[in-house]
TORKOL-4160 file (C-alpha; in steps of 0.2 Angstrom, whole numbers, padded with zeros to 4 digits, m for minus):
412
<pt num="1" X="0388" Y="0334" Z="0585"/>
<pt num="2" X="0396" Y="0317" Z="0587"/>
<pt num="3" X="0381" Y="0313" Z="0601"/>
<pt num="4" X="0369" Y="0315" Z="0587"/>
<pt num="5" X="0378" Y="0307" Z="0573"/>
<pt num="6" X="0382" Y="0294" Z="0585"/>
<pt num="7" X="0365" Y="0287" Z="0590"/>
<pt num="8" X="0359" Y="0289" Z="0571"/>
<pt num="9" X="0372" Y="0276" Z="0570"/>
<pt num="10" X="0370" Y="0264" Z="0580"/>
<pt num="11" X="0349" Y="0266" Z="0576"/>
<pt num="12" X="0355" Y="0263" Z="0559"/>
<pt num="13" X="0365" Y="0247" Z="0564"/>
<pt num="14" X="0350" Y="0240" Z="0574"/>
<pt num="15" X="0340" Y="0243" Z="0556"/>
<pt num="16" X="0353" Y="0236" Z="0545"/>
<pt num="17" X="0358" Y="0220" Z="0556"/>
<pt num="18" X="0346" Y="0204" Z="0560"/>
<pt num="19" X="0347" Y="0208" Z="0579"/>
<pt num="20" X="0342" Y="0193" Z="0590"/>
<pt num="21" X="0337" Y="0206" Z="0606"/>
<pt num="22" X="0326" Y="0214" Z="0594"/>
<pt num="23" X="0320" Y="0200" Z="0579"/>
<pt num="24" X="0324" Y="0187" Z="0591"/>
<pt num="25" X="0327" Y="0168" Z="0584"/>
<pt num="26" X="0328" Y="0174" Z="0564"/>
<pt num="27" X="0341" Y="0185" Z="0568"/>
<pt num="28" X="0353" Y="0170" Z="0576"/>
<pt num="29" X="0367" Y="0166" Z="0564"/>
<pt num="30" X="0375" Y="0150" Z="0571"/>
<pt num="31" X="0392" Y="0145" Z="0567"/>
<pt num="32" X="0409" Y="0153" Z="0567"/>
<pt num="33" X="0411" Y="0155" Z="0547"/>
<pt num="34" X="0406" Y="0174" Z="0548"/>
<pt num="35" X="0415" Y="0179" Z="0563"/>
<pt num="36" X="0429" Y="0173" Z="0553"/>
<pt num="37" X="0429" Y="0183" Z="0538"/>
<pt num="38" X="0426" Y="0198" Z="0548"/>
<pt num="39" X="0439" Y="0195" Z="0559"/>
<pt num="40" X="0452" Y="0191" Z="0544"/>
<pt num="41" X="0446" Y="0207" Z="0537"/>
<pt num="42" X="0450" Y="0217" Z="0552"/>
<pt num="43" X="0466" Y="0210" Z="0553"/>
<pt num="44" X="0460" Y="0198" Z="0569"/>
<pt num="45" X="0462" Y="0208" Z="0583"/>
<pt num="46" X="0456" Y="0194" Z="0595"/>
<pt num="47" X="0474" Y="0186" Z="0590"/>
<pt num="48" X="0481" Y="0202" Z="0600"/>
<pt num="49" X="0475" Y="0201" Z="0616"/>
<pt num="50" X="0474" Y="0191" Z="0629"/>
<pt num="51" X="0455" Y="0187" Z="0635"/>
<pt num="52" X="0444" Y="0177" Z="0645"/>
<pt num="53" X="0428" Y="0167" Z="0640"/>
<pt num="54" X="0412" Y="0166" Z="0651"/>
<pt num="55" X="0399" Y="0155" Z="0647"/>
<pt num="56" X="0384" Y="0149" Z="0655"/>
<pt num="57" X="0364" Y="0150" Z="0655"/>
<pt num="58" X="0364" Y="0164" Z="0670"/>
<pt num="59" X="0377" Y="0172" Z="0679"/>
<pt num="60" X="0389" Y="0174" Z="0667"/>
<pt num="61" X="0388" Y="0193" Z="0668"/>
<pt num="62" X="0390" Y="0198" Z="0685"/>
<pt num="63" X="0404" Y="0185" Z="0684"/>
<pt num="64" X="0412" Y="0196" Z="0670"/>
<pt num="65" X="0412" Y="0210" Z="0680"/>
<pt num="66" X="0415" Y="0202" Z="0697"/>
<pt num="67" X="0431" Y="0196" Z="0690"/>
<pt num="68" X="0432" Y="0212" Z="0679"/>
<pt num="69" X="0433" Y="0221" Z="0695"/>
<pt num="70" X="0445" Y="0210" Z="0705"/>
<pt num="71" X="0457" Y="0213" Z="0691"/>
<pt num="72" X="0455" Y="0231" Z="0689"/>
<pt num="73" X="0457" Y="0231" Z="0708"/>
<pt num="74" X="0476" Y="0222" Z="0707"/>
<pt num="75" X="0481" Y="0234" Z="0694"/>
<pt num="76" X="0477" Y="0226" Z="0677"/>
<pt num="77" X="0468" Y="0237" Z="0661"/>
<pt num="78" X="0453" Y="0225" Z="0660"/>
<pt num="79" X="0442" Y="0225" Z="0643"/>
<pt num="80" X="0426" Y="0218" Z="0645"/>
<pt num="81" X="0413" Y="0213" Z="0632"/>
<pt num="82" X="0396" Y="0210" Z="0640"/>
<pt num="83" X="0377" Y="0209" Z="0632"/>
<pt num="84" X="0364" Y="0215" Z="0630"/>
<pt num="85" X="0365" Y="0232" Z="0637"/>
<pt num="86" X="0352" Y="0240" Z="0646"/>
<pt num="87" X="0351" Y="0258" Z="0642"/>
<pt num="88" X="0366" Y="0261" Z="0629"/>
<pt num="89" X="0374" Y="0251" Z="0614"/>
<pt num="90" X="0392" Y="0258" Z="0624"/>
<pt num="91" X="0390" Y="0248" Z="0637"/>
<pt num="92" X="0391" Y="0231" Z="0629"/>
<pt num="93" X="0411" Y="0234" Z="0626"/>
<pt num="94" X="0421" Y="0242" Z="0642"/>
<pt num="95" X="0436" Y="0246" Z="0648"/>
<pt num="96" X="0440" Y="0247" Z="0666"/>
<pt num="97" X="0423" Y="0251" Z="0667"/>
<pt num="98" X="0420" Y="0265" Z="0657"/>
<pt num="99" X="0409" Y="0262" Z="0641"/>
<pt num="100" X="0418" Y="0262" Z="0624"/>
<pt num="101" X="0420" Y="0280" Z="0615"/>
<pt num="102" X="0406" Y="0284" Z="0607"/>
<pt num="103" X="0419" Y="0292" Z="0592"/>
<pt num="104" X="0427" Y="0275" Z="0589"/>
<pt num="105" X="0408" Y="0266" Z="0588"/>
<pt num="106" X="0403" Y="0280" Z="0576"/>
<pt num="107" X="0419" Y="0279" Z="0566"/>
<pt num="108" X="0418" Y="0260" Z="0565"/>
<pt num="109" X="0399" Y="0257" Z="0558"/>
<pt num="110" X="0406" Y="0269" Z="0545"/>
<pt num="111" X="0418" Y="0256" Z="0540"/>
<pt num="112" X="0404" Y="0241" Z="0536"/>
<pt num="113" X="0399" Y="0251" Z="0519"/>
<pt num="114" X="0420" Y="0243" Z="0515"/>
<pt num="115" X="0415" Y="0224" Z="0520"/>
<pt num="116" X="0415" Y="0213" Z="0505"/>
<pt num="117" X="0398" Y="0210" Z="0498"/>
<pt num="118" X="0401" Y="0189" Z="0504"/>
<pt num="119" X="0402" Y="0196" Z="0524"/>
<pt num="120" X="0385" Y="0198" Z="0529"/>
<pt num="121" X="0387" Y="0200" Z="0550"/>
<pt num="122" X="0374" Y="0200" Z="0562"/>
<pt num="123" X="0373" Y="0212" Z="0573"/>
<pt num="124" X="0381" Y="0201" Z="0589"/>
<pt num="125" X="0393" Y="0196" Z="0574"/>
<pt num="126" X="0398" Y="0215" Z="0571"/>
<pt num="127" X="0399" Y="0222" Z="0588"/>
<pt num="128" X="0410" Y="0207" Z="0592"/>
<pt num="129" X="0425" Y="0212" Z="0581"/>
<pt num="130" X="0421" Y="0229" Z="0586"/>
<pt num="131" X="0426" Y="0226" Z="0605"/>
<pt num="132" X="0439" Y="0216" Z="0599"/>
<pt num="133" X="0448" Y="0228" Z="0589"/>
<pt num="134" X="0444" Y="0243" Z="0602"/>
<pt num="135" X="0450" Y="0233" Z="0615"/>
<pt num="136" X="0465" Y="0230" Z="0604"/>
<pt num="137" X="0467" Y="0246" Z="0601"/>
<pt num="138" X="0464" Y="0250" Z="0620"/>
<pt num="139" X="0481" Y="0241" Z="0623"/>
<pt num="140" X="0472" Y="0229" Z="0638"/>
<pt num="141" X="0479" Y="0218" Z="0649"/>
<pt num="142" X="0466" Y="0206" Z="0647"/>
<pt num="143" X="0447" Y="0206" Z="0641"/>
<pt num="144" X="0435" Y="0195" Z="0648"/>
<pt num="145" X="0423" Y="0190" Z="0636"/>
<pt num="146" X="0404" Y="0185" Z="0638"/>
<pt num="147" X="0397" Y="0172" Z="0628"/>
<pt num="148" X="0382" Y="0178" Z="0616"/>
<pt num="149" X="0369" Y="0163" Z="0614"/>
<pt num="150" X="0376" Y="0144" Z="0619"/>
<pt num="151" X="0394" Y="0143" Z="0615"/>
<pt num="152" X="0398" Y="0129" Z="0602"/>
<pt num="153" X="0393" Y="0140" Z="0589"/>
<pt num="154" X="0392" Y="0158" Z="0597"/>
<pt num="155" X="0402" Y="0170" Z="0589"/>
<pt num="156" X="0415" Y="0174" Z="0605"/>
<pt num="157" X="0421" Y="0157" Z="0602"/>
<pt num="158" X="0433" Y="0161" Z="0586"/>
<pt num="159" X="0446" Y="0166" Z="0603"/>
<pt num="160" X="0459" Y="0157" Z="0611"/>
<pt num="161" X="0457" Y="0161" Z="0629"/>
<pt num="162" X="0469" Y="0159" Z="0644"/>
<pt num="163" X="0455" Y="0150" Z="0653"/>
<pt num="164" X="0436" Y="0148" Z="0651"/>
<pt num="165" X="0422" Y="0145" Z="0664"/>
<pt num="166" X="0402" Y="0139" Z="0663"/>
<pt num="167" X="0393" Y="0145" Z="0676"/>
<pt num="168" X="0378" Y="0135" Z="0675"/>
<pt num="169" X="0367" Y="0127" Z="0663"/>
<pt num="170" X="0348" Y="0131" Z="0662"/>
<pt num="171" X="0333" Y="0129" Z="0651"/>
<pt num="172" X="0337" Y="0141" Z="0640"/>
<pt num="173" X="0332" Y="0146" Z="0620"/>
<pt num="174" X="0326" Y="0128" Z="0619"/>
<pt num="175" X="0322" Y="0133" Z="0603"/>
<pt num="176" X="0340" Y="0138" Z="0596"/>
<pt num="177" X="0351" Y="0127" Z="0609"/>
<pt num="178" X="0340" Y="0112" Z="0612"/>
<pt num="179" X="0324" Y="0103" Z="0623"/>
<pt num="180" X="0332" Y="0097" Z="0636"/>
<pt num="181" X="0347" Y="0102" Z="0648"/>
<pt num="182" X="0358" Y="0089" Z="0641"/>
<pt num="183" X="0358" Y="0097" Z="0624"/>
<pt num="184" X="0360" Y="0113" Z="0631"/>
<pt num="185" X="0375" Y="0107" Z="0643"/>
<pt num="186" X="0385" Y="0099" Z="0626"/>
<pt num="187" X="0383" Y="0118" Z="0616"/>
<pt num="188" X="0390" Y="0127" Z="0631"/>
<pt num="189" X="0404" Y="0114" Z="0633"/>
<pt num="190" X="0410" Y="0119" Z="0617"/>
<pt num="191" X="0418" Y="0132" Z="0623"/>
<pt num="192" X="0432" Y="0120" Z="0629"/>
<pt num="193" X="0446" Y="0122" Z="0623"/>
<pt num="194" X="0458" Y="0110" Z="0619"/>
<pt num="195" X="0474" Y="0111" Z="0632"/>
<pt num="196" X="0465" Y="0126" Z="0643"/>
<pt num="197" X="0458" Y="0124" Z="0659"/>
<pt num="198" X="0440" Y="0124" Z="0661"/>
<pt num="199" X="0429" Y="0130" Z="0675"/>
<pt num="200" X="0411" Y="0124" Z="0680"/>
<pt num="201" X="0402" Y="0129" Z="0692"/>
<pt num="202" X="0384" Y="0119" Z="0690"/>
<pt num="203" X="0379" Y="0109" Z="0705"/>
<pt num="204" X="0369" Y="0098" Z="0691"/>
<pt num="205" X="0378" Y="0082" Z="0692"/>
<pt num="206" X="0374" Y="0077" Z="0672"/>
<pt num="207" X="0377" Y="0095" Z="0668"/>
<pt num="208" X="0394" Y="0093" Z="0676"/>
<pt num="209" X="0398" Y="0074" Z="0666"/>
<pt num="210" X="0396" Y="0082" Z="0651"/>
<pt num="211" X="0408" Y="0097" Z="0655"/>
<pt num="212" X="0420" Y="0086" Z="0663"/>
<pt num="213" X="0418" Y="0073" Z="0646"/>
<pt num="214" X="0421" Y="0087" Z="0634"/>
<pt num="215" X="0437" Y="0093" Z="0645"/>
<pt num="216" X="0446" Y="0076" Z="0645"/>
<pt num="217" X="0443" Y="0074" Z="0627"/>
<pt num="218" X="0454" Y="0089" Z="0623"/>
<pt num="219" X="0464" Y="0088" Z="0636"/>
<pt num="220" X="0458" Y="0101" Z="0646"/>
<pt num="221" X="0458" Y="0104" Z="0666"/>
<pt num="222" X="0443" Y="0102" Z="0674"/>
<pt num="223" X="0439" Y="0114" Z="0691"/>
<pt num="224" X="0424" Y="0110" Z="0700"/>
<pt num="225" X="0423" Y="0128" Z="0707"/>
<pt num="226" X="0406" Y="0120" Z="0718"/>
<pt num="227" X="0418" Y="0114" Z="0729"/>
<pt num="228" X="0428" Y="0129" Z="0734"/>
<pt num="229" X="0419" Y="0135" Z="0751"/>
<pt num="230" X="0422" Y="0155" Z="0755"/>
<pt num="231" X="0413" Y="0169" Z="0766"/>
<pt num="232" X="0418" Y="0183" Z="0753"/>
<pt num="233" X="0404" Y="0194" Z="0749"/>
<pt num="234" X="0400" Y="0204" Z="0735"/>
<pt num="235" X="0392" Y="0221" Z="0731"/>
<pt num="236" X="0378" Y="0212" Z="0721"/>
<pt num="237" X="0368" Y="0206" Z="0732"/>
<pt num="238" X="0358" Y="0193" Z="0726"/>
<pt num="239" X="0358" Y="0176" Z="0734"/>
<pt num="240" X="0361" Y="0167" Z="0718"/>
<pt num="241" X="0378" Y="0176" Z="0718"/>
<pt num="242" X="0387" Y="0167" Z="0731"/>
<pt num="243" X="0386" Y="0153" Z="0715"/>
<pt num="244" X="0394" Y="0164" Z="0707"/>
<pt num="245" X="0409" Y="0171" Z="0716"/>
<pt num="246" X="0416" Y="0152" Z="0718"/>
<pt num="247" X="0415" Y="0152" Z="0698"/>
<pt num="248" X="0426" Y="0169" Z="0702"/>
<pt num="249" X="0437" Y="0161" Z="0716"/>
<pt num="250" X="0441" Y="0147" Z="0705"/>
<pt num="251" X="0445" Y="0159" Z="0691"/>
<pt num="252" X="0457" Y="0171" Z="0699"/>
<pt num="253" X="0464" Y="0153" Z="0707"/>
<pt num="254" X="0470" Y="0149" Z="0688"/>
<pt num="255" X="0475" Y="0165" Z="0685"/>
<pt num="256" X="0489" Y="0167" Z="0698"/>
<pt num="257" X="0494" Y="0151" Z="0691"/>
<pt num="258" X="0498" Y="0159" Z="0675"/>
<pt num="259" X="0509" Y="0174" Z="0683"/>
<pt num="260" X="0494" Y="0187" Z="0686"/>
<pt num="261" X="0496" Y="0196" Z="0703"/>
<pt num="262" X="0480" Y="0196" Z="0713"/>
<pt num="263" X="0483" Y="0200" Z="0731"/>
<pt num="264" X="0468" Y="0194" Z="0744"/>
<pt num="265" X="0466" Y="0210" Z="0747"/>
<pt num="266" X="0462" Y="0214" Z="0727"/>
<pt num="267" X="0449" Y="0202" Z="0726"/>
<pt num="268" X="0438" Y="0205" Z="0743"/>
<pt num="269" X="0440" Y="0223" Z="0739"/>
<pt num="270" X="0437" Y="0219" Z="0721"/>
<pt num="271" X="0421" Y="0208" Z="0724"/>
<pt num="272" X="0415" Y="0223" Z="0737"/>
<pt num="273" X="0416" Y="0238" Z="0723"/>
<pt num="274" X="0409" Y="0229" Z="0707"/>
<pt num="275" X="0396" Y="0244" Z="0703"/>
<pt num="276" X="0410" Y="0258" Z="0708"/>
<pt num="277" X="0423" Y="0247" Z="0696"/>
<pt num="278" X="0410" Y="0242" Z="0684"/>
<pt num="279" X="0395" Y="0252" Z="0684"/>
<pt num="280" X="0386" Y="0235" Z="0682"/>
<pt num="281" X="0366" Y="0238" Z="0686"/>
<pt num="282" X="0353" Y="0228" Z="0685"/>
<pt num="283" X="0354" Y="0211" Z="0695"/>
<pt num="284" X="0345" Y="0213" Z="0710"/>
<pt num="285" X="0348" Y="0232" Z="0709"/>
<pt num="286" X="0343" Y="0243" Z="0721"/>
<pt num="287" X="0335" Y="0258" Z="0714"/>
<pt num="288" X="0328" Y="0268" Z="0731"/>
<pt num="289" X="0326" Y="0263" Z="0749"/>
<pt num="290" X="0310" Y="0274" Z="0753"/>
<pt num="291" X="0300" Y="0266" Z="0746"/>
<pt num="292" X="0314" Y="0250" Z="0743"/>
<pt num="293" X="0312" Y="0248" Z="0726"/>
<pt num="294" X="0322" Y="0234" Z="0716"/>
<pt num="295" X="0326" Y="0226" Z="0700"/>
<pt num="296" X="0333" Y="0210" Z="0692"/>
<pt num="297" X="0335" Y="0207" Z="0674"/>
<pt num="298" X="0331" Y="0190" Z="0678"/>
<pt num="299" X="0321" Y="0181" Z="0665"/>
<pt num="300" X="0321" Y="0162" Z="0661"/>
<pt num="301" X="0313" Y="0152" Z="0672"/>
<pt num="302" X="0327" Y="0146" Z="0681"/>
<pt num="303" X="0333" Y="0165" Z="0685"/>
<pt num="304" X="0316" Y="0171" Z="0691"/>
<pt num="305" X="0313" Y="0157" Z="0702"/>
<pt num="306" X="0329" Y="0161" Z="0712"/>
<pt num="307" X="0322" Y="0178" Z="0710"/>
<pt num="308" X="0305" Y="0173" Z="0717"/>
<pt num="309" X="0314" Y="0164" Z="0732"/>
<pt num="310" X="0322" Y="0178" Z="0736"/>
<pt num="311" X="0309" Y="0190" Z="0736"/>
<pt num="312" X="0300" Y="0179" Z="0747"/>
<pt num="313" X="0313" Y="0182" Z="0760"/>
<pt num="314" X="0306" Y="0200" Z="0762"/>
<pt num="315" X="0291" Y="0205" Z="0776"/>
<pt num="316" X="0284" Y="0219" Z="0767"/>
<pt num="317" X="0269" Y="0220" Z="0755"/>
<pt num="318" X="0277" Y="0218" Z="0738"/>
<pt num="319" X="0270" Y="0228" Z="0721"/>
<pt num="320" X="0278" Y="0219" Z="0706"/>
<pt num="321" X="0282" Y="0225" Z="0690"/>
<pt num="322" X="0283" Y="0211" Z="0677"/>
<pt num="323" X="0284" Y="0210" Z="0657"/>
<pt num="324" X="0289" Y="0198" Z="0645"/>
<pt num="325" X="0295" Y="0194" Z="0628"/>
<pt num="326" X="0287" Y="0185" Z="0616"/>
<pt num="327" X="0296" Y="0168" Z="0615"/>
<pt num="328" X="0294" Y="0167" Z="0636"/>
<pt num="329" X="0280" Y="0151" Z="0640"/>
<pt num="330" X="0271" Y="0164" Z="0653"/>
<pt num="331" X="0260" Y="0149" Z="0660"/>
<pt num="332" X="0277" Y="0142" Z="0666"/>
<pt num="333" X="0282" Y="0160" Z="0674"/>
<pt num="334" X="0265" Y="0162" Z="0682"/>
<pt num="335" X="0263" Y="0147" Z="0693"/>
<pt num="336" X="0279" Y="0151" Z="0703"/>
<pt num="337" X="0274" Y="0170" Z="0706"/>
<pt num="338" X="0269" Y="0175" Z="0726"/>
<pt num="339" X="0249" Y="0175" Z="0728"/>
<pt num="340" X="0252" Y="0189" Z="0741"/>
<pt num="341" X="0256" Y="0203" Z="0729"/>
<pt num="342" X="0250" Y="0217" Z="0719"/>
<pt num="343" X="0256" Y="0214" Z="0704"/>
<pt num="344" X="0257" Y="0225" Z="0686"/>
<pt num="345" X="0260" Y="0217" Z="0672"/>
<pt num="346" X="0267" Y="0231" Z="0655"/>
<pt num="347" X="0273" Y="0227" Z="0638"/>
<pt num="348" X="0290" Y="0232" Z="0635"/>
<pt num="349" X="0295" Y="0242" Z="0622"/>
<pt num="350" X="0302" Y="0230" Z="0610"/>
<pt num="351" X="0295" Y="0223" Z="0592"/>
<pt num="352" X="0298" Y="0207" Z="0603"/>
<pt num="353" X="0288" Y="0213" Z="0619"/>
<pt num="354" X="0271" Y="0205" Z="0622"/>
<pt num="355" X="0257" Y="0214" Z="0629"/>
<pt num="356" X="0249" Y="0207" Z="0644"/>
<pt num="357" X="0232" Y="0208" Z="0635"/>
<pt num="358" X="0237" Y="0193" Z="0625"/>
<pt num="359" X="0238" Y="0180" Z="0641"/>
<pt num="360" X="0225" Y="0190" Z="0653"/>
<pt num="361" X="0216" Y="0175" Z="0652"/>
<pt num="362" X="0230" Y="0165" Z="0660"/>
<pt num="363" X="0230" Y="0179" Z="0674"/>
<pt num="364" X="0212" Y="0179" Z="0677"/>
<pt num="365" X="0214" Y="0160" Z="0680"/>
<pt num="366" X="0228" Y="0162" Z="0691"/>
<pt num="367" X="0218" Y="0173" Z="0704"/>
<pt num="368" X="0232" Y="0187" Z="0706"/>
<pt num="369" X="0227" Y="0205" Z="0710"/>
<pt num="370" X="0234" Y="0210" Z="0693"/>
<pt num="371" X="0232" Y="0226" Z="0682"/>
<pt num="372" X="0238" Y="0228" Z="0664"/>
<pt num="373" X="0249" Y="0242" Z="0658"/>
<pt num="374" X="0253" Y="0249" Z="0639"/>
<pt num="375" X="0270" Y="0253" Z="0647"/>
<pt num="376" X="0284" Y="0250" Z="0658"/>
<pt num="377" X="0283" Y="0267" Z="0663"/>
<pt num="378" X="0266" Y="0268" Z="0668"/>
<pt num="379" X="0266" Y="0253" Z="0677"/>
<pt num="380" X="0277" Y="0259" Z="0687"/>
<pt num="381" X="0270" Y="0275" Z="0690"/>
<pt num="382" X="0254" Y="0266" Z="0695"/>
<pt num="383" X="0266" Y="0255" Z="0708"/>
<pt num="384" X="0273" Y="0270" Z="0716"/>
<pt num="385" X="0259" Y="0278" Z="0719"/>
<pt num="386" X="0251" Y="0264" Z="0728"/>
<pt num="387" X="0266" Y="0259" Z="0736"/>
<pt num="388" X="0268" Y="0263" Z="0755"/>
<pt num="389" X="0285" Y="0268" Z="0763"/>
<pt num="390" X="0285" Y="0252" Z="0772"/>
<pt num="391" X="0281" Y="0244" Z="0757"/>
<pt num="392" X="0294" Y="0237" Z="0741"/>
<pt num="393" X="0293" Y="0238" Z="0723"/>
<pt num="394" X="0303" Y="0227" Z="0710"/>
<pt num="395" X="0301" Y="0227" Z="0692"/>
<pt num="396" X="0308" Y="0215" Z="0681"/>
<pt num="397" X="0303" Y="0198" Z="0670"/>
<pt num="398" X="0316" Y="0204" Z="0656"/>
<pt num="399" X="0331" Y="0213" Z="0653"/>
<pt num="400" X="0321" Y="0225" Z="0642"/>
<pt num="401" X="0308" Y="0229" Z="0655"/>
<pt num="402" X="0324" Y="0232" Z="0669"/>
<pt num="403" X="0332" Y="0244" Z="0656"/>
<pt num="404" X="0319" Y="0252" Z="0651"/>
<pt num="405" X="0314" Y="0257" Z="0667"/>
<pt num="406" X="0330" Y="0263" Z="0672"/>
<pt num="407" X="0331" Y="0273" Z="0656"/>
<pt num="408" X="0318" Y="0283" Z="0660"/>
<pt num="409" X="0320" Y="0285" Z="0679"/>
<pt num="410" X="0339" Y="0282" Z="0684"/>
<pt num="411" X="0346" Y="0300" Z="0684"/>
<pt num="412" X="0327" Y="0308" Z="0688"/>
């Protein structure tokens, strides 16, 4: 019975809350006002632990659960507080890699009809003190916490974290965070925290000034974690994640500093079972080999084009799955796709999902071997139809596309 009154819950929450995965830009509640009442109300559960703060345009995810893993690996109980999620609300808030109860998210949407009439939350606003207080209540270690949207004024940022790392800086919700990559560098650097090492792993040297500005004017360490070289190799095997498990390196580096006990041996093996630790799918995924079929909730246009690149590496004829929201500049996204493809191009299944018919007249100018699809599902349904054994599939363009592919296909 709680199975069903669970998802009428969380469909409720999704109705009730401007969601900015759904609603996109009018759902965005910048600043920290909010968070703060409803973490006073809740008797500020973020005071209780000890966390972790991840920011960055891409990569901050898999590192969360690279480092995530590493941790669980030397022994720690690790929380972790991702987004979005791909197939279920749960798996936004985790700990050691299981997905919250379903009972305590169920039992804590109750407890909004008791919030004071002035507390209006978003929904990123209230599943935020909700992974707090369950990972409070989970009595963690540590919980490493993924920044929502920019940082200055994301709602994450009402913690006082051992130590905080940007992974990069990209164009990004130019629309909420800023035009140009400075802007966007000096919102993400607001999650510096006065006296708190910082870690920055941008190769951009402006995007690095800025970070290192911000850290000397509170007094905060600066680690360049582009300078650490290593051979370590991860489970997710993107190329753009060799970027990212320096950001881990340099993490872990600060953390043994601070008395945590993590053995060389913890980390390779950690950095080696991410998905086994984690269950973390989704970047550069690897749905079947016969025919090798892929995905990659890449999506700005910095992510795909590392996404691109790498599928570039590969010899075989490629059928592509792609669809996007409706914020995405597709004219942008289209000039950096491969000519030698097949591709099929689907709406996702979001208010926010754009149907390909609205910028076929950018395809037909772009002289790809294109069809349009009502569906993520039938699009790929087409694909694997056409697709030869010696052949590849990869689907992707947006998180919502990716999950909801694997939503309908993963335990098929």
């Amino acid at each position: 019975m709680i199975s069903k009154d669970y998802q009428e819950a969380v469909d409720w929450l999704f109705i009730q809350m401007p969601n900015y995965q759904t609603d996109g830009q009018k759902a965005y509640k910048p600043g920290l006002g909010n968070i703060r009442k409803l973490c006073d109300f809740f008797g500020n559960p973020q005071d209780k632990i000890k966390t972790i703060h991840i920011g960055g345009t891409n990569g901050k995810g898999s590192t969360s659960n690279m480092l995530a893993s590493v941790l669980q690996e030397s022994g720690y109980k690790v929380g972790l507080y991702n987004s979005p999620h791909l197939i279920d609300f749960t798996e936004r808030i985790k700990v050691d890699g299981n997905n919250c109860d379903k009972d305590f998210v169920y039992d804590f949407i109750k407890k909004l009809k008791h919030l004071p009439s002035e507390i209006r939350p978003s929904f990123f606003e209230f599943t935020t003190i909700m992974a707090f207080e369950y990972f409070y209540q989970q009595k963690v270690d540590v919980a490493i916490i993924e920044v929502g949207l920019g940082g200055r004024l994301d709602s994450t940022n009402i913690i006082k974290p051992l130590i905080s790392a940007i992974t990069n800086v990209q164009l990004d919700h130019q629309n909420i965070l800023g035009n140009t990559i400075e802007e966007i560098a000096r919102e993400k650097a607001g999650i510096v925290k006065e006296n708190l090492a910082i870690i920055s792993g941008d190769e951009n040297p402006v995007v690095k000034e800025i970070i290192r500005k911000k850290a000397i004017e509170v007094n905060a360490d600066f680690i360049d974690a582009t300078e650490i070289k290593t051979n370590l190799v991860s489970d997710l095997k993107g190329n753009y994640q060799k970027k990212n498990i320096r950001v881990v390196l340099a993490l872990v580096d600060e953390l043994r500093k601070q008395g945590f006990e993590i053995s060389y041996k913890n980390l390779k093996s950690g950095l080696l079972n991410v998905h086994q630790n984690t269950s973390f799918i989704g970047r550069w995924f690897e749905f079947s080999k016969e025919p090798l079929t892929i995905c990659d909730t890449g999506h700005n246009q910095a992510g795909l084009e590392e996404v691109f690149q790498q599928l570039n590496e590969y010899s075989q004829s490629k059928h592509i799955i792609l669809g996007f929201v409706n914020d995405k500049k597709i004219d942008d996204v289209i000039r950096m796709l491969p000519s030698e493809a097949q591709y099929y191009f689907v709406k996702p299944n979001v208010s926010r999902g754009r149907h390909p018919k609205e910028y076929e007249v950018l395809l037909k100018n772009s002289k790809l071997n294109y069809k349009i699809f009502d569906s993520v599902q039938e699009g790929y349904l087409a694909a694997k139809q056409n697709c030869k054994n010696d052949e590849m599939i990869f689907i992707g363009g947006s998180n919502f596309v990716v999950g909801e592919f694997l939503e309908k296909n993963l335990w098929i």
